[in-house]
DSSP file (Angstrom, degrees, kcal/mol; ACC not computed):
  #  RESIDUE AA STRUCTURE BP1 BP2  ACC     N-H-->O    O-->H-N    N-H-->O    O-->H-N    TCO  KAPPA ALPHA  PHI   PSI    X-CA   Y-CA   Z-CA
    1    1 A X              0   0    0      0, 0.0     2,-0.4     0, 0.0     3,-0.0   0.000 360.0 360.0 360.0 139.7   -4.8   26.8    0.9
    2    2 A X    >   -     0   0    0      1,-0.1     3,-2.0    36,-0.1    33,-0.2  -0.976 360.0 -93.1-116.3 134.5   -4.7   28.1   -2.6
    3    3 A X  T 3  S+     0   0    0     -2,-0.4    33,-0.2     1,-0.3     3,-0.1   0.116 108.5  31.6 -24.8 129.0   -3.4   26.3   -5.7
    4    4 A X  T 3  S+     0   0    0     31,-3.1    -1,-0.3     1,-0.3     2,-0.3   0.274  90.3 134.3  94.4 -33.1    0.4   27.3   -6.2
    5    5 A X    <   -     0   0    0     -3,-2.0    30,-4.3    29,-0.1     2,-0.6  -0.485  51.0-150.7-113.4 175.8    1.1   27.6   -3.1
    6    6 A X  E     +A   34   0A   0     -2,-0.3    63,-2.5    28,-0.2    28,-0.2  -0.899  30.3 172.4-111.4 101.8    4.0   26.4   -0.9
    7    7 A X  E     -AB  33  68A   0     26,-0.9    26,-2.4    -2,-0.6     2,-0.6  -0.762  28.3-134.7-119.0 151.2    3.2   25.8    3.0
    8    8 A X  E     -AB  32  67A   0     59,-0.7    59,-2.1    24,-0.2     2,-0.5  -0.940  24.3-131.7-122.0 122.5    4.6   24.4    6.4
    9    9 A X  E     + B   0  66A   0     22,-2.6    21,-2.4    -2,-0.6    57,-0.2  -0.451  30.6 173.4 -71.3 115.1    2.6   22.4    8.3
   10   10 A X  E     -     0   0A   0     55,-1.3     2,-0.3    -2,-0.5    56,-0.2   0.754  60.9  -3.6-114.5  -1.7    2.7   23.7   12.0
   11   11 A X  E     - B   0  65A   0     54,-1.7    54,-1.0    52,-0.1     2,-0.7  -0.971  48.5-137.2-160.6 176.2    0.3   21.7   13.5
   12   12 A X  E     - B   0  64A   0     -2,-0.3     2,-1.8    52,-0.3    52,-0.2  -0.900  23.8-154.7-107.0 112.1   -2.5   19.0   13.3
   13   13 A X        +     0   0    0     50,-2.0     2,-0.3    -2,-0.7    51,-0.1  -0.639  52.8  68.8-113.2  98.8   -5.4   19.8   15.3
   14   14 A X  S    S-     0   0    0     -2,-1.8    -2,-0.1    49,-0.0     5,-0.0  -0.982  79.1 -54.6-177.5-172.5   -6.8   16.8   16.1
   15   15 A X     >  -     0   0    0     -2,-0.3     4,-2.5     1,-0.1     3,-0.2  -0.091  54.6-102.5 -72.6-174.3   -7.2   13.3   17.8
   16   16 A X  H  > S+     0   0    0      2,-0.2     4,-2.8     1,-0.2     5,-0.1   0.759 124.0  63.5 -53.2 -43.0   -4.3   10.2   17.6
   17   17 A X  H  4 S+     0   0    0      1,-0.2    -1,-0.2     2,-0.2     4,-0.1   0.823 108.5  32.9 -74.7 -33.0   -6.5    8.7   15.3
   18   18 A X  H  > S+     0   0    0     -3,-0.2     4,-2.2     2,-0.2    -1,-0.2   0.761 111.6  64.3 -84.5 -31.0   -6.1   11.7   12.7
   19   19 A X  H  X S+     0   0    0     -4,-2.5     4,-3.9     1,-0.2     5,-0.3   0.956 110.5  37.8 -13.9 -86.8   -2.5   12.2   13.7
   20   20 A X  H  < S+     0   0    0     -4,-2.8     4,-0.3     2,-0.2    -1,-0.2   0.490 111.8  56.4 -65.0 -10.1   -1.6    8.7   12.4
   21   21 A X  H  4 S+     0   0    0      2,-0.2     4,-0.4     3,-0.1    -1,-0.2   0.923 112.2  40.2 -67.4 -55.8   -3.8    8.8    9.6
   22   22 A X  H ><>S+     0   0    0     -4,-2.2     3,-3.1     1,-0.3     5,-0.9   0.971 117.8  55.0 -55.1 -65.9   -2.1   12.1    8.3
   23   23 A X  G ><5S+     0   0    0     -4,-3.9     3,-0.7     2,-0.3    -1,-0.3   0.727  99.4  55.5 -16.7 -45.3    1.2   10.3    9.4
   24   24 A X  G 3 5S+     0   0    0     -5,-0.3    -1,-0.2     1,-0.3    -2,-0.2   0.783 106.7  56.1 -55.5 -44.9    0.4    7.4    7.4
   25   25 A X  G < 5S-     0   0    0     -3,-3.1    -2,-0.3    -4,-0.4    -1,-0.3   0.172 117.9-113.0 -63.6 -21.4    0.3   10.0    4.7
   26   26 A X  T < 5S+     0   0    0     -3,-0.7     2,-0.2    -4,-0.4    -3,-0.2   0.808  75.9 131.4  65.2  26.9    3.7   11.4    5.3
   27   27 A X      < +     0   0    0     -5,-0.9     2,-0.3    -8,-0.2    -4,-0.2  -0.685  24.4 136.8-120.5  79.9    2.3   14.6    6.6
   28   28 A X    >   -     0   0    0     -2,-0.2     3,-0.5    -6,-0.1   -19,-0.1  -0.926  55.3 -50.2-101.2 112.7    3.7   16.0   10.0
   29   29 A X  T 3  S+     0   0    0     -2,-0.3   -19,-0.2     1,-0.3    -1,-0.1   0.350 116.0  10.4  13.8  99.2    4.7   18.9   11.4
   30   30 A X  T 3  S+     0   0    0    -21,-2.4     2,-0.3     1,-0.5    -1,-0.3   0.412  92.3 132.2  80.6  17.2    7.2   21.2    9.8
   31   31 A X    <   -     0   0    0     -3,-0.5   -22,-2.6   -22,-0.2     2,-0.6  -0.685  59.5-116.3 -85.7 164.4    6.9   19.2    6.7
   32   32 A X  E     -A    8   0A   0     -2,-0.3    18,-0.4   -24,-0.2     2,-0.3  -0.824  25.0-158.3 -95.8 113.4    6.4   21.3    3.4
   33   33 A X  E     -A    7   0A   0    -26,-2.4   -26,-0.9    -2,-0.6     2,-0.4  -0.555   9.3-155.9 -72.2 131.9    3.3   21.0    1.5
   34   34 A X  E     -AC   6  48A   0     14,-1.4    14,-0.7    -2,-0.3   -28,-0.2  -0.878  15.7-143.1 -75.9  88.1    2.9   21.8   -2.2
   35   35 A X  E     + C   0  47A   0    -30,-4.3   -31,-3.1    -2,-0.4    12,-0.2  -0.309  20.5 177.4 -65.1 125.8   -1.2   22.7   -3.3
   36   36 A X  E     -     0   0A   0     10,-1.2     2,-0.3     1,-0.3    -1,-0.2   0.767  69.9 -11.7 -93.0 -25.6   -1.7   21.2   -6.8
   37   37 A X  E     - C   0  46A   0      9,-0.9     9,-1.5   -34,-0.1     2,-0.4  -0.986  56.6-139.5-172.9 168.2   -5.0   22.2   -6.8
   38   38 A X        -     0   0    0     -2,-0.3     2,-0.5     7,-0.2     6,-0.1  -0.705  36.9-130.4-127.8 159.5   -7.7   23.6   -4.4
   39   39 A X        -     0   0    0      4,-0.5     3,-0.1    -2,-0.4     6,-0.1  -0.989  23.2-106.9-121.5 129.3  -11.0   21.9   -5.3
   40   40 A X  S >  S+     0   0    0     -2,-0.5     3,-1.3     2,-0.2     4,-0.1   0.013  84.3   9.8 -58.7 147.5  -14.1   23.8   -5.8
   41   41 A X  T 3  S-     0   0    0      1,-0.3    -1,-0.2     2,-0.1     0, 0.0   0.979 141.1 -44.9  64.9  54.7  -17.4   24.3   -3.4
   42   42 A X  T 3  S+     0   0    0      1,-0.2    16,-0.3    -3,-0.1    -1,-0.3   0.349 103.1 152.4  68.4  -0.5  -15.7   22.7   -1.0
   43   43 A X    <   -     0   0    0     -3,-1.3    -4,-0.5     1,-0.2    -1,-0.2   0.282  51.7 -64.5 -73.9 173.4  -14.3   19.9   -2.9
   44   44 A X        -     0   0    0     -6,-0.1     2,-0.4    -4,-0.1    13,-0.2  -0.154  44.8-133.9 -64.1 164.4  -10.8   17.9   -2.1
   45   45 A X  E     - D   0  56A   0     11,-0.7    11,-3.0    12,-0.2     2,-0.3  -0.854  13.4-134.1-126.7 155.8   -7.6   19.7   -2.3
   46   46 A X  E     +CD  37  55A   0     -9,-1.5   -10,-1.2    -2,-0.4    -9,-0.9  -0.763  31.0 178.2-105.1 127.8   -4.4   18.1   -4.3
   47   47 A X  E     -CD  35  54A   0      7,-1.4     7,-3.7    -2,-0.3     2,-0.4  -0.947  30.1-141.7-147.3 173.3   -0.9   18.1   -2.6
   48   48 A X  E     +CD  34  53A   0    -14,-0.7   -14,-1.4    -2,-0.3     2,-0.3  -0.910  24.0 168.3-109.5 117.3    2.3   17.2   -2.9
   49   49 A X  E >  S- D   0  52A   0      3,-2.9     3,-1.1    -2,-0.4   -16,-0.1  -0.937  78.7 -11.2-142.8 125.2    4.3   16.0    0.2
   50   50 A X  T 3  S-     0   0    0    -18,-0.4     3,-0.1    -2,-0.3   -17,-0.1   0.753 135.2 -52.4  70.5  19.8    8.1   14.1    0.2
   51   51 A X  T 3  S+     0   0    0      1,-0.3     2,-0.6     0, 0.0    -1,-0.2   0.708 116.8 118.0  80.4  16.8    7.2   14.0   -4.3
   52   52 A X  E <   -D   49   0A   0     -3,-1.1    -3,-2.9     2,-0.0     2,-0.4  -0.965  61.4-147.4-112.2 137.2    3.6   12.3   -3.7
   53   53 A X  E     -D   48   0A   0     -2,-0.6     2,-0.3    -5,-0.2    -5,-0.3  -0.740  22.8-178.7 -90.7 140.9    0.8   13.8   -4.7
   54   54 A X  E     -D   47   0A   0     -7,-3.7    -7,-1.4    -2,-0.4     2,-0.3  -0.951  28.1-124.6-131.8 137.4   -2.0   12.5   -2.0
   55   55 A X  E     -D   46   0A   0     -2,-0.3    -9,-0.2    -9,-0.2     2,-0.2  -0.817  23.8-153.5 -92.8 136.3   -5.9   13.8   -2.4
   56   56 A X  E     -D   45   0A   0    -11,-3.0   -11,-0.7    -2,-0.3     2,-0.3  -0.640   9.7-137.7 -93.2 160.8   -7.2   15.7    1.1
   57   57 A X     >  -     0   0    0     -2,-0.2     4,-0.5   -13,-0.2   -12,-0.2  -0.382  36.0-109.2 -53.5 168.5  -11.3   15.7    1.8
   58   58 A X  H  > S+     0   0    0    -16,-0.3     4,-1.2    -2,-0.3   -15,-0.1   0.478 112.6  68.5 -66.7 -18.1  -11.9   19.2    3.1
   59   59 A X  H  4 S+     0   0    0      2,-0.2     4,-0.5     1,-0.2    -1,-0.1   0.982 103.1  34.8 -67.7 -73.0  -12.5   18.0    6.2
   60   60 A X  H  4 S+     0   0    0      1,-0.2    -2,-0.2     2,-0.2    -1,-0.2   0.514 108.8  65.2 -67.1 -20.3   -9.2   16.9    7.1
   61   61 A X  H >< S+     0   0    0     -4,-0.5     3,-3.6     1,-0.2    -1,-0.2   0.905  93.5  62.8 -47.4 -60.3   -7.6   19.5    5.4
   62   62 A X  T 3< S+     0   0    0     -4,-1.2    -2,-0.2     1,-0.3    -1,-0.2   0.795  98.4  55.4 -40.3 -39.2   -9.1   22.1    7.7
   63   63 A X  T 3  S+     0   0    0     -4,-0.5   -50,-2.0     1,-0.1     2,-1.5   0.528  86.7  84.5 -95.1  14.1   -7.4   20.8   10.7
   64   64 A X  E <   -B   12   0A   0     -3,-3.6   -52,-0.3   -52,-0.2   -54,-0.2  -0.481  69.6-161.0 -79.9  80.2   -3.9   21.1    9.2
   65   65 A X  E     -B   11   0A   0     -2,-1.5   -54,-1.7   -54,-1.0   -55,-1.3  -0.531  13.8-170.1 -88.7 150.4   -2.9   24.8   10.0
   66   66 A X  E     -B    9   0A   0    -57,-0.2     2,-0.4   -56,-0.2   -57,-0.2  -0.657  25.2-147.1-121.9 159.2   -0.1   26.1    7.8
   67   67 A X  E     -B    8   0A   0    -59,-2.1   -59,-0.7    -2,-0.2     4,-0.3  -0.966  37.2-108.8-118.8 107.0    2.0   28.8    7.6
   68   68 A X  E >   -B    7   0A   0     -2,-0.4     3,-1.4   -61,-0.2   -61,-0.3  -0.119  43.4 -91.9 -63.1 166.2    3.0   29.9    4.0
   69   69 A X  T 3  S+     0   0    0    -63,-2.5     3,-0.3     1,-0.3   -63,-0.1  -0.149 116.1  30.7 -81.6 144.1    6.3   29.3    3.1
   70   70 A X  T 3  S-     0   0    0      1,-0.2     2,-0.7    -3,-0.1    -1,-0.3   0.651 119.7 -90.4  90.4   3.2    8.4   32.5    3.9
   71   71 A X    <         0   0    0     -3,-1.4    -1,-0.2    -4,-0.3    -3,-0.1  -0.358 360.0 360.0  94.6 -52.5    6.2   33.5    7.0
   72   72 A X              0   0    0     -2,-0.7    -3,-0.1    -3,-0.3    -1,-0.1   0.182 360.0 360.0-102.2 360.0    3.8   35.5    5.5
């Protein structure tokens, strides 16, 4: 995910445990993501989900796959 951009979350790839974390988070399936900012070297990534902005690790980021918004 690149800074700018606008994504739908199509799945979680992960246990219950990470599920509900991300959940916790207000980040779920077919919701829309905003990146405020991508963090270098691997760093944490900024988004916007429901008008809060929440810091990812990289970690956890990775198991969200998106689609950007508009398919492509």
């Amino acid at each position: 995910m690149k800074a700018g951009e606008k994504v739908i979350v199509r799945n979680i790839r992960g246990g219950c445990g990470l599920r509900r974390r991300l959940g916790n988070l207000g980040i779920h399936p077919d919701d829309r993501l905003d990146v405020i900012r991508s963090g270098f070297f691997g760093g944490p990534l900024m988004i916007r989900v429901h008008g809060v902005e929440i810091g990812l690790g990289r970690g956890m980021a990775e198991k969200i796959e998106v689609e950007t918004e508009g398919g492509l």
